[in-house]
Wavefront OBJ file of the C-alpha trace (Angstrom):
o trace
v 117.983 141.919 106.908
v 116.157 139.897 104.633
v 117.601 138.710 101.662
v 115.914 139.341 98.227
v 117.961 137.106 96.370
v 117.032 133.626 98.272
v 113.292 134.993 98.137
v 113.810 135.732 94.152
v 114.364 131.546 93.984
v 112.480 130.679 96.717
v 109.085 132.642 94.770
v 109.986 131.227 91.893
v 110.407 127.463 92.868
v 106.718 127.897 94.400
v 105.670 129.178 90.859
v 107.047 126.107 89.484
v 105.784 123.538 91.999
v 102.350 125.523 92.055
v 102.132 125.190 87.976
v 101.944 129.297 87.878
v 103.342 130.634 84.990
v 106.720 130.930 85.053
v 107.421 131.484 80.578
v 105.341 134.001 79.480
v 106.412 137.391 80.505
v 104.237 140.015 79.080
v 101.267 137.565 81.557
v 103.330 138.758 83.786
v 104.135 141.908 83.533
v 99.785 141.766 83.396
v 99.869 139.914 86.589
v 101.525 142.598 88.404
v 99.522 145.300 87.093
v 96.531 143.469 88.344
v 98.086 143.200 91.499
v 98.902 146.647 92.200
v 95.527 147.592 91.521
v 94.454 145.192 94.034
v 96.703 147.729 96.292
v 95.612 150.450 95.552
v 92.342 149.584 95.917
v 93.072 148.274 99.435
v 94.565 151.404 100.075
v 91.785 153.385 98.544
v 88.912 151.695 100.388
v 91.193 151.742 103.752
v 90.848 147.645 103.905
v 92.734 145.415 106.929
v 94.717 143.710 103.751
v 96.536 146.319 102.069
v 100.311 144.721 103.524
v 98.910 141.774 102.024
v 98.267 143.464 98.917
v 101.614 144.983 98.669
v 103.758 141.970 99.703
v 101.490 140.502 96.024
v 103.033 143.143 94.410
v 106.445 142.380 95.683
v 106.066 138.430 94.945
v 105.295 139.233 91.442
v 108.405 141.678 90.673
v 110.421 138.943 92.820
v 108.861 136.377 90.185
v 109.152 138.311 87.152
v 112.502 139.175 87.761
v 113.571 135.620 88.146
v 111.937 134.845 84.599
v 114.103 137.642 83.143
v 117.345 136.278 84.808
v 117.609 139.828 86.717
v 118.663 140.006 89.992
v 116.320 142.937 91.543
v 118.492 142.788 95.190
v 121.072 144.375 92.701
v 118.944 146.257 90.146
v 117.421 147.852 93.506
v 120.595 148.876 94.923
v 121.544 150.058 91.878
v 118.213 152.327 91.484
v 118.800 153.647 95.227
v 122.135 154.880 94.684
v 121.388 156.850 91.025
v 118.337 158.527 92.617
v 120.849 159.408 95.877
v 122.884 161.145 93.516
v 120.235 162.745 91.936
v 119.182 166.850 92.308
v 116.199 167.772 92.230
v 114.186 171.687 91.923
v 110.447 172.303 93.258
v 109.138 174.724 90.388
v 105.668 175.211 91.179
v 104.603 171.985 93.727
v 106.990 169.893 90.891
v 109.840 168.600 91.574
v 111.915 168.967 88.130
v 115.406 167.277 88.110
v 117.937 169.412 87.548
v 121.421 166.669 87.918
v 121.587 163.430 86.861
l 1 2 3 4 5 6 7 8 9 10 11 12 13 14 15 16 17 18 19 20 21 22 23 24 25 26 27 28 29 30 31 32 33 34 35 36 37 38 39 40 41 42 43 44 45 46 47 48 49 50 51 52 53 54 55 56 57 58 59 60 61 62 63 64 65 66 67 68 69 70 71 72 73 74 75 76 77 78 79 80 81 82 83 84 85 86 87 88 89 90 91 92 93 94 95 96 97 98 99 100
């Protein structure tokens, strides 16, 4: 198992050595839009880099979260097991939730 926390410092230290931002937060939060796009667009146009793409994506949540002093291992776990516990009804192709 990989572990998200080591990669969290380990992305961020290259940001640093790299002279990347690594201060201002809404660039990015920008950043990371830009780079999802760049997935979906890999996806969309059924390119050879769309892991690539994706792992981007990661890197700059992984980043972003280190800015913000989060630890995403832990916000991620966190997510998994509220949307575990969640219920859920299909009304029409839609799934509406019903439980917290």
């Amino acid at each position: 198992m990989i572990d998200l926390k080591k990669i969290q410092k380990d992305v961020f230290q290259n940001k640093t050595e790299k002279g990347f931002n690594t201060t201002d937060v809404n660039r990015e939060f920008c950043f990371a839009y830009g780079e999802l796009s760049e997935a979906y667009d890999a996806y969309r146009k059924k390119k050879d880099d769309l892991g690539e793409e994706l792992a981007d994506v990661a890197i700059c949540l992984l980043g972003l979260s280190e800015m913000l002093g989060l630890d995403l291992e832990e916000e991620i776990a966190k997510k998994v097991a509220k949307n575990e516990k969640r219920k859920y009804e299909n009304v029409d192709g839609v799934n509406i939730r019903i439980e917290e």
